[in-house]
TORLUM-853763 format. One record per atom (N, C-alpha, C): residue number from 0; x, y, z; atom name; residue in one letter. Coordinates in steps of 0.05 Angstrom, whole numbers, plus 5000, padded with zeros to 4 digits. Example, Ala and Ser with C-alpha at 12.3 -4.5 7.8 and 13.67 -1.06 7.14 Angstrom:
BEGIN
NODE     k     px     py     pz    a   r
NODE     0   5264   4886   5156    N   A
NODE     0   5246   4910   5156   CA   A
NODE     0   5264   4934   5156    C   A
NODE     1   5257   4955   5142    N   S
NODE     1   5273   4979   5143   CA   S
NODE     1   5258   5001   5157    C   S
***
This chain:
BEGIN
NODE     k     px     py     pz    a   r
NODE     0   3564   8724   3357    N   X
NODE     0   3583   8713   3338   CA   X
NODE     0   3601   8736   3326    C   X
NODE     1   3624   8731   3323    N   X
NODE     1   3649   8749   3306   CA   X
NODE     1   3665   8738   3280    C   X
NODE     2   3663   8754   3270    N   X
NODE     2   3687   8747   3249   CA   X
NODE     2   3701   8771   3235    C   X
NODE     3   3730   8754   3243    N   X
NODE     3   3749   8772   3239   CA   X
NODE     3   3762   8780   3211    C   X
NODE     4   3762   8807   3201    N   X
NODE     4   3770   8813   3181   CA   X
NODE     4   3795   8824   3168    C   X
NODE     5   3806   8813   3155    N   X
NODE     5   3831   8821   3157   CA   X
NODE     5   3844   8825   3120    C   X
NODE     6   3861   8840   3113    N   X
NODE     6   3870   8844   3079   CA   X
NODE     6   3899   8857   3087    C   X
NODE     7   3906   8854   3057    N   X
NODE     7   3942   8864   3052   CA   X
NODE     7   3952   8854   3075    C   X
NODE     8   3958   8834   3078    N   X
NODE     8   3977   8822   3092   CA   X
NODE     8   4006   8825   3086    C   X
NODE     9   4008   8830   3065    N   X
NODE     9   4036   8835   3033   CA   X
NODE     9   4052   8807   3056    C   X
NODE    10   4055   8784   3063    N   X
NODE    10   4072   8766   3077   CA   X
NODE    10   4075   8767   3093    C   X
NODE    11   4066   8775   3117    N   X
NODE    11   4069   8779   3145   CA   X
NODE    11   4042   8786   3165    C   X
NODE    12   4040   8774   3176    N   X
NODE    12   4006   8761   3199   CA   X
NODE    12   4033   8769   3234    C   X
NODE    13   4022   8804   3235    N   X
NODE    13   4031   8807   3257   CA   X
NODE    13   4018   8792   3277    C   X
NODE    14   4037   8791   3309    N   X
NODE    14   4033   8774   3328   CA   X
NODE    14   4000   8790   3344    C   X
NODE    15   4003   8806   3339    N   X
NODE    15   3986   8830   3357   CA   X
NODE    15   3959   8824   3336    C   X
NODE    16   3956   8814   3312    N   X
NODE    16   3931   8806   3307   CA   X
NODE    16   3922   8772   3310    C   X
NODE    17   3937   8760   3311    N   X
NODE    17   3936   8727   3323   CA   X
NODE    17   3932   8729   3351    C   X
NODE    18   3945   8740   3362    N   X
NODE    18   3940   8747   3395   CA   X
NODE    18   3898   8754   3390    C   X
NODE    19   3902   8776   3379    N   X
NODE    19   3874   8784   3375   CA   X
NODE    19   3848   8771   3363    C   X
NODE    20   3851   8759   3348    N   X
NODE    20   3835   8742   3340   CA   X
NODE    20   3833   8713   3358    C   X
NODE    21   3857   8707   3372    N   X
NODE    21   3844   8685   3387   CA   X
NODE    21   3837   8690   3412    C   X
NODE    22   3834   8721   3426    N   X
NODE    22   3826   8721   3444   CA   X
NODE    22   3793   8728   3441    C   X
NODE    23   3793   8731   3412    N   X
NODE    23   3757   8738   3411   CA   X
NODE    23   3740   8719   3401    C   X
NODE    24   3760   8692   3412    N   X
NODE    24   3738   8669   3396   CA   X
NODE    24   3725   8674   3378    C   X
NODE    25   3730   8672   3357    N   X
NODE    25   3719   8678   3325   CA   X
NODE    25   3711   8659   3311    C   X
NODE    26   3693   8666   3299    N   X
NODE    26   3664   8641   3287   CA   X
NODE    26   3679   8641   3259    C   X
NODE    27   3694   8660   3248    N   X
NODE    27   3702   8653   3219   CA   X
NODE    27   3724   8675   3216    C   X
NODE    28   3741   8671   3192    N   X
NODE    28   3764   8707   3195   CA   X
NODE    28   3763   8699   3162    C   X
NODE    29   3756   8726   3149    N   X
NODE    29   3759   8729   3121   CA   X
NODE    29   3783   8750   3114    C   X
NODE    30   3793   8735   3091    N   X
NODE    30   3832   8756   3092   CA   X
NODE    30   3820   8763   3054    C   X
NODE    31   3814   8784   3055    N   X
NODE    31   3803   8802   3027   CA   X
NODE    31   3830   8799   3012    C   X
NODE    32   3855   8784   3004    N   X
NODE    32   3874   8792   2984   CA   X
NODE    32   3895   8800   2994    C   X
NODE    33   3916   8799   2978    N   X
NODE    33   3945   8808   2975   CA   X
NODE    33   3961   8787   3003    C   X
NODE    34   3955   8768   3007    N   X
NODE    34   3964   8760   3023   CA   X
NODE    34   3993   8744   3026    C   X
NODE    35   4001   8740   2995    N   X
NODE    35   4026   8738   2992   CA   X
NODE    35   4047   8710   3007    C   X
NODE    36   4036   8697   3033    N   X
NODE    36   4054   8688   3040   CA   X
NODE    36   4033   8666   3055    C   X
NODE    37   4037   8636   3042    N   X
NODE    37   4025   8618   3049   CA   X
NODE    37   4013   8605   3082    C   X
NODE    38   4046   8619   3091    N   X
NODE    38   4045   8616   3119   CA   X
NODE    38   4015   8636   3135    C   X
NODE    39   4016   8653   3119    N   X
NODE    39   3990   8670   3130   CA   X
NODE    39   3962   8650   3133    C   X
NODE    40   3965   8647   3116    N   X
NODE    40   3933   8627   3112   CA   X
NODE    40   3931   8602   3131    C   X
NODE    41   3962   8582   3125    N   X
NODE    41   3954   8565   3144   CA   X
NODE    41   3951   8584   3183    C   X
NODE    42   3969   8597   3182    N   X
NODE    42   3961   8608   3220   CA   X
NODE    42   3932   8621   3217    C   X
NODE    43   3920   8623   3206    N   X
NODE    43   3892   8636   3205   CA   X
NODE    43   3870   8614   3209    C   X
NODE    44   3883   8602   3191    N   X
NODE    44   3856   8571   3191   CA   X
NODE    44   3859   8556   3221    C   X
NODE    45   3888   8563   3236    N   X
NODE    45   3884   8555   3264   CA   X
NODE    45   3871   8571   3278    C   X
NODE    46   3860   8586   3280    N   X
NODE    46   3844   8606   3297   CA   X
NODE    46   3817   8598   3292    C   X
NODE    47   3804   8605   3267    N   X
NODE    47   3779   8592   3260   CA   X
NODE    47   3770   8589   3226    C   X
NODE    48   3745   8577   3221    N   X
NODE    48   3746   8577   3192   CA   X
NODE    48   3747   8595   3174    C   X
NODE    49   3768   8594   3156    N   X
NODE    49   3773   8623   3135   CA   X
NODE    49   3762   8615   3113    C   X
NODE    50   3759   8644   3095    N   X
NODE    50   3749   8650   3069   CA   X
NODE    50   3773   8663   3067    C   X
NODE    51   3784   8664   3043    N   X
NODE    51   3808   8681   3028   CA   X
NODE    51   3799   8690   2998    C   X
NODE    52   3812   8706   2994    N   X
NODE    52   3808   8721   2961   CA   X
NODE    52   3842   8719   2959    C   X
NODE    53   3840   8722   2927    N   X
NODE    53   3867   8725   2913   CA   X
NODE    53   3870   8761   2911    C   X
NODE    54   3889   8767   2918    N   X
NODE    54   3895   8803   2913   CA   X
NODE    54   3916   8801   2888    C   X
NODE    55   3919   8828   2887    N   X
NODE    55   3933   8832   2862   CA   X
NODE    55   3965   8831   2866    C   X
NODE    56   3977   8824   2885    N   X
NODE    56   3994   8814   2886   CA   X
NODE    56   3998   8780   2895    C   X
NODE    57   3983   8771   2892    N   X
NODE    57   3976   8740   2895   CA   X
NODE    57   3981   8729   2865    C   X
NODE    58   4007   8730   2862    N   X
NODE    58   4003   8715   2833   CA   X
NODE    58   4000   8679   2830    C   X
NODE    59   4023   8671   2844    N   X
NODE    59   4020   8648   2843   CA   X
NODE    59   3997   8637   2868    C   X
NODE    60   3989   8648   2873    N   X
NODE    60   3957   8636   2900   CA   X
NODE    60   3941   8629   2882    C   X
NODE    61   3933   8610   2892    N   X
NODE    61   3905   8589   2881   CA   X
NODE    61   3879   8602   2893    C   X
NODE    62   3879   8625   2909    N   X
NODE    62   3851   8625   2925   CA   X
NODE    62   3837   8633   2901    C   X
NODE    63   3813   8639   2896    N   X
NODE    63   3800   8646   2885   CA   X
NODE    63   3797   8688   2876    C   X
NODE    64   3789   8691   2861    N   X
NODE    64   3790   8723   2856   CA   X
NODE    64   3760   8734   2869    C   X
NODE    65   3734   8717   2872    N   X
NODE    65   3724   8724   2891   CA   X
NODE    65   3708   8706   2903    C   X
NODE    66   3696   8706   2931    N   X
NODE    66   3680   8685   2941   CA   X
NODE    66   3658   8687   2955    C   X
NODE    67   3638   8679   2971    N   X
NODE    67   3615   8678   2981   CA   X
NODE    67   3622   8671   3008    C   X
NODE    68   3624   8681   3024    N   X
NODE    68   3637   8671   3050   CA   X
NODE    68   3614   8667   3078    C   X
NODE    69   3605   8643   3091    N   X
NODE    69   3580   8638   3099   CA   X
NODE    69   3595   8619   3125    C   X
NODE    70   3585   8618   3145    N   X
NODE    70   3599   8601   3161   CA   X
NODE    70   3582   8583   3184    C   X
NODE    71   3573   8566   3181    N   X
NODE    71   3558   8542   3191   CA   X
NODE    71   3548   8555   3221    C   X
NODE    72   3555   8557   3233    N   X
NODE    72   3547   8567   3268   CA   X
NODE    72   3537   8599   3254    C   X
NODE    73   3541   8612   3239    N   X
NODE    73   3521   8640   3231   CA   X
NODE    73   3495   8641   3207    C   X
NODE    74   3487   8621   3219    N   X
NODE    74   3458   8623   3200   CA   X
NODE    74   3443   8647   3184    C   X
NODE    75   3439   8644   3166    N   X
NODE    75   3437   8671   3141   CA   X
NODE    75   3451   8700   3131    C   X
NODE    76   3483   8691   3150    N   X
NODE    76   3505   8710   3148   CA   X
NODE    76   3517   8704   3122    C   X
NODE    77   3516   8719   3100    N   X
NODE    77   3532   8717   3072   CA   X
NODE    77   3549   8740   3072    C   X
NODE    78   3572   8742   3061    N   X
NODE    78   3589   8755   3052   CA   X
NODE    78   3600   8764   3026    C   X
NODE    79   3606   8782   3007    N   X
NODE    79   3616   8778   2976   CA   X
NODE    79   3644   8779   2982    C   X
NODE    80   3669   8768   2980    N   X
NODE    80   3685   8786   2989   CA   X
NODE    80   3710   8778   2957    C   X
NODE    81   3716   8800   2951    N   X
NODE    81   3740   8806   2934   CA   X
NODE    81   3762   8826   2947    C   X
NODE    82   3775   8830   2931    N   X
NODE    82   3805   8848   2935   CA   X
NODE    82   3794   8877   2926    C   X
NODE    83   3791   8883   2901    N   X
NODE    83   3785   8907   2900   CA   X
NODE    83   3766   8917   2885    C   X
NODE    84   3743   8929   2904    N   X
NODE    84   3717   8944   2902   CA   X
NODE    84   3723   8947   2874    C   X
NODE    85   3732   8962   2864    N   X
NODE    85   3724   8976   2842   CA   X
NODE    85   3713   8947   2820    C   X
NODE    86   3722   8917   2826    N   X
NODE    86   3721   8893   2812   CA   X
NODE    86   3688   8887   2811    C   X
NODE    87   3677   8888   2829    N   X
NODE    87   3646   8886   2838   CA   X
NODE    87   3640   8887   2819    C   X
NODE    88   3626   8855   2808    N   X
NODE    88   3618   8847   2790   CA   X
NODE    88   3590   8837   2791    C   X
NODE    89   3572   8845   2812    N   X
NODE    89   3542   8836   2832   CA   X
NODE    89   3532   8855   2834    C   X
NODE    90   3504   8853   2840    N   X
NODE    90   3487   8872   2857   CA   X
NODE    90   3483   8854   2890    C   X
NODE    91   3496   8861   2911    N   X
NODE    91   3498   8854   2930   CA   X
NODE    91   3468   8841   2938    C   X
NODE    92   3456   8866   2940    N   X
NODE    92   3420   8873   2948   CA   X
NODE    92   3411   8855   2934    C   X
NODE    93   3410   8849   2906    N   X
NODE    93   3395   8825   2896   CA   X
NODE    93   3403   8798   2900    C   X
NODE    94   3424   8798   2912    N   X
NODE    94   3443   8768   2915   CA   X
NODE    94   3437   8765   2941    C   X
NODE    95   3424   8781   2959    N   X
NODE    95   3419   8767   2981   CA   X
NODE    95   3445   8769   2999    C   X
NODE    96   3466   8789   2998    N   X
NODE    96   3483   8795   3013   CA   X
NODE    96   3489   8817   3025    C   X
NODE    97   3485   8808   3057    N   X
NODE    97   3485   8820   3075   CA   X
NODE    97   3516   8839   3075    C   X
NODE    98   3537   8832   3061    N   X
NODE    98   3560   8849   3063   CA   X
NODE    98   3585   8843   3046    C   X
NODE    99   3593   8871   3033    N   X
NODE    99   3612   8863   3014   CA   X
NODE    99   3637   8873   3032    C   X
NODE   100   3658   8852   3028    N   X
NODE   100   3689   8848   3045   CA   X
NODE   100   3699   8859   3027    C   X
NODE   101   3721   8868   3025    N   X
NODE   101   3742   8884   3008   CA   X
NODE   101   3767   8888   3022    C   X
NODE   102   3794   8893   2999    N   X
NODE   102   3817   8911   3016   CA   X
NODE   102   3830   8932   2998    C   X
NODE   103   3851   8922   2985    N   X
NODE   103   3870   8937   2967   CA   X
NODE   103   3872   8962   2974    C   X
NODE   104   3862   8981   2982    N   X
NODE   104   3867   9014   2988   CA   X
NODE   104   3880   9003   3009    C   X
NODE   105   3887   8999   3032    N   X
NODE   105   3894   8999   3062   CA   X
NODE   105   3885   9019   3074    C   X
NODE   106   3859   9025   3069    N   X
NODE   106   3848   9040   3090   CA   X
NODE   106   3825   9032   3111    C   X
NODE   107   3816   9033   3121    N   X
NODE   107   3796   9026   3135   CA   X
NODE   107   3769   9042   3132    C   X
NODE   108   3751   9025   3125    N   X
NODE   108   3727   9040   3113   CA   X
NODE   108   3696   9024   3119    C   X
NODE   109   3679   9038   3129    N   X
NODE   109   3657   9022   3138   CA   X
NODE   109   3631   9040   3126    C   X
NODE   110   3623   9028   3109    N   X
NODE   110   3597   9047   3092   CA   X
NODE   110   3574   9030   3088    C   X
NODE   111   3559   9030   3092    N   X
NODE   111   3525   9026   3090   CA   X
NODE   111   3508   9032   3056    C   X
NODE   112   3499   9024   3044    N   X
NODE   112   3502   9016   3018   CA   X
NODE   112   3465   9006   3011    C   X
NODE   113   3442   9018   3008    N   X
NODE   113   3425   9000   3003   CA   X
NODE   113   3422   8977   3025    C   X
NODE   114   3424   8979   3051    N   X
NODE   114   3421   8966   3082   CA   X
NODE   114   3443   8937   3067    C   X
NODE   115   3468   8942   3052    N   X
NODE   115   3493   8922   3046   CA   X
NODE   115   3515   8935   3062    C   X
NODE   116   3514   8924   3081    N   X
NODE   116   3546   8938   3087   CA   X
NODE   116   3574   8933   3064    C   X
NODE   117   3594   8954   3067    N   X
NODE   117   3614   8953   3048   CA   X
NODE   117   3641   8956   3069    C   X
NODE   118   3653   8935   3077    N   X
NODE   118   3673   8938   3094   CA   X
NODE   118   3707   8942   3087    C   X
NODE   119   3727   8944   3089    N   X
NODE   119   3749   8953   3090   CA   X
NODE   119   3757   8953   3118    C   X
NODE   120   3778   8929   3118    N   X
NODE   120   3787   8925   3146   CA   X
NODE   120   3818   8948   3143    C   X
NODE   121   3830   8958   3127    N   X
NODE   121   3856   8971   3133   CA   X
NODE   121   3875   8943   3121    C   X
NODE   122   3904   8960   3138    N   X
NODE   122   3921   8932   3136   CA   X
NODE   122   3938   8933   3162    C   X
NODE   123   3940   8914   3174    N   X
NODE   123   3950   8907   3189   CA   X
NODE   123   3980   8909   3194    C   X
NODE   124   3993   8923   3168    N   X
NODE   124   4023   8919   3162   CA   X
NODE   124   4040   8942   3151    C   X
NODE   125   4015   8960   3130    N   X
NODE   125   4031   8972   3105   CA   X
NODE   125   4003   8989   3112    C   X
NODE   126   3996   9011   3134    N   X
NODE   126   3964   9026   3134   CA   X
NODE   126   3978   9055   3119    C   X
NODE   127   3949   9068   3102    N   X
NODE   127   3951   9077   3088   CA   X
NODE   127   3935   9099   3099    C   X
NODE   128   3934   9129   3082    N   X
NODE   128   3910   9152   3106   CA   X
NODE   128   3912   9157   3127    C   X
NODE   129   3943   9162   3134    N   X
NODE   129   3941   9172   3160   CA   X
NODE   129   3933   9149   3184    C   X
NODE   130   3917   9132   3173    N   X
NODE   130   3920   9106   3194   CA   X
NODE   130   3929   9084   3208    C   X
NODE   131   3923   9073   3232    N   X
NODE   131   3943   9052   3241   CA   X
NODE   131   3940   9030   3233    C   X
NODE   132   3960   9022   3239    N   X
NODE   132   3952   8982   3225   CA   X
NODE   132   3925   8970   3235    C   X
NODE   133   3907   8961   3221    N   X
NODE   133   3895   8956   3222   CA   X
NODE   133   3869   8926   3217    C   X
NODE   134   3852   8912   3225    N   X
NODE   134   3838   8896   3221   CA   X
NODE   134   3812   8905   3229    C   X
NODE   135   3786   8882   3221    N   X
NODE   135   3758   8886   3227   CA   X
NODE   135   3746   8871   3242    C   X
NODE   136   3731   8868   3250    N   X
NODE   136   3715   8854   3265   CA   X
NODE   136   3681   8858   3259    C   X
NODE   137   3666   8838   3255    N   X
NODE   137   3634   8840   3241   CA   X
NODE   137   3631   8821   3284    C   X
NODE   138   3608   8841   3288    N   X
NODE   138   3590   8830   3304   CA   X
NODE   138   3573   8823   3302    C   X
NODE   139   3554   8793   3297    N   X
NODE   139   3526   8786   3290   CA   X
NODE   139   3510   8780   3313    C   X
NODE   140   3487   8792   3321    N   X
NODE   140   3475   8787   3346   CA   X
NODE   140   3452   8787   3330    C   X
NODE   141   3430   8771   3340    N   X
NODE   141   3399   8771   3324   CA   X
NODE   141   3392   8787   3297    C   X
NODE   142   3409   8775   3282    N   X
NODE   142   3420   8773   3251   CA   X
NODE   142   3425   8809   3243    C   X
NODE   143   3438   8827   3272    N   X
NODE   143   3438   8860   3265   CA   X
NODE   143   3466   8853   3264    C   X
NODE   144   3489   8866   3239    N   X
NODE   144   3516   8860   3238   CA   X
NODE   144   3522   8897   3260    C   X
NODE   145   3544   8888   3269    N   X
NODE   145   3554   8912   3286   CA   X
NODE   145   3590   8912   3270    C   X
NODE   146   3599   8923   3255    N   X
NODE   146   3616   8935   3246   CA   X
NODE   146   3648   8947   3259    C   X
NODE   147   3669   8943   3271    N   X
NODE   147   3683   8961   3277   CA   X
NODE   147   3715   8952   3271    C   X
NODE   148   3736   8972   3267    N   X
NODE   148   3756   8970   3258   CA   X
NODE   148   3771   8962   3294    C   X
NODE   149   3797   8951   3294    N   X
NODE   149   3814   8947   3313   CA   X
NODE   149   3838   8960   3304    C   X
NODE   150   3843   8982   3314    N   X
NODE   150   3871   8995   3304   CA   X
NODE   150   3893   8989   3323    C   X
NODE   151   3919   8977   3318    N   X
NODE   151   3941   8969   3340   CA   X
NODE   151   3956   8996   3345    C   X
***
């Protein structure tokens, strides 16, 4: 199972990650914030089922500021995911979550945390650190997550 990760969209869902996400048949795609442009969300929800967060440039967005993101075909896969880490308002480890989603830096970042992963997919649009545009991808095979960034 996959699911695709994606943040800072700031209004624009390049073609080269829609291409990408529907060629990896994806069990769920979570977009961490700033996504700015409605159109983003609905072309996402065609690929497969999304979780969204509100970023700090999401003023008028209804998504939520943070959510629990779990997806029916990934049995005991939980997610925390908000916009920006520093907001982490949980203890992951006691909540029973296997991984906190995040974006707002635009960097790409994959850290290990008390056996919680802490992910940072980049951005796909506006990358930050020397890095390329960027998204994530979570691999779940016999409930071990496998982690890795997709740089275009």
């Amino acid at each position: 199972m996959k699911i695709g990760i994606i943040s800072d969209t700031h209004g624009t869902l390049p073609l080269w990650v829609i291409t990408l996400f529907k060629n990896l048949n994806l069990s769920g795609i979570i977009h961490a914030g700033d996504i700015v442009d409605i159109n983003t969300i609905i072309r996402l929800k065609e690929i497969a089922p999304l979780t969204a967060v509100k970023g700090n440039m999401d003023i008028k967005d209804r998504a939520p500021v943070t959510s629990v993101a779990s997806f029916d075909n990934i049995p005991g896969f939980s997610a925390y995911v908000l916009h920006d880490l520093y907001l982490l308002d949980i203890d992951p480890k006691a909540a029973g979550i296997q991984a906190v989603i995040y974006g707002h830096t635009h960097i790409p970042k994959i850290e290990w945390i008390n056996d919680v992963l802490y992910f940072n997919p980049g951005s796909p649009v506006f990358p930050r650190g020397g890095f390329k545009e960027s998204v994530g991808i979570l691999e779940i095979k016999n409930d071990v997550i496998t982690p890795f960034h997709h740089f275009n």
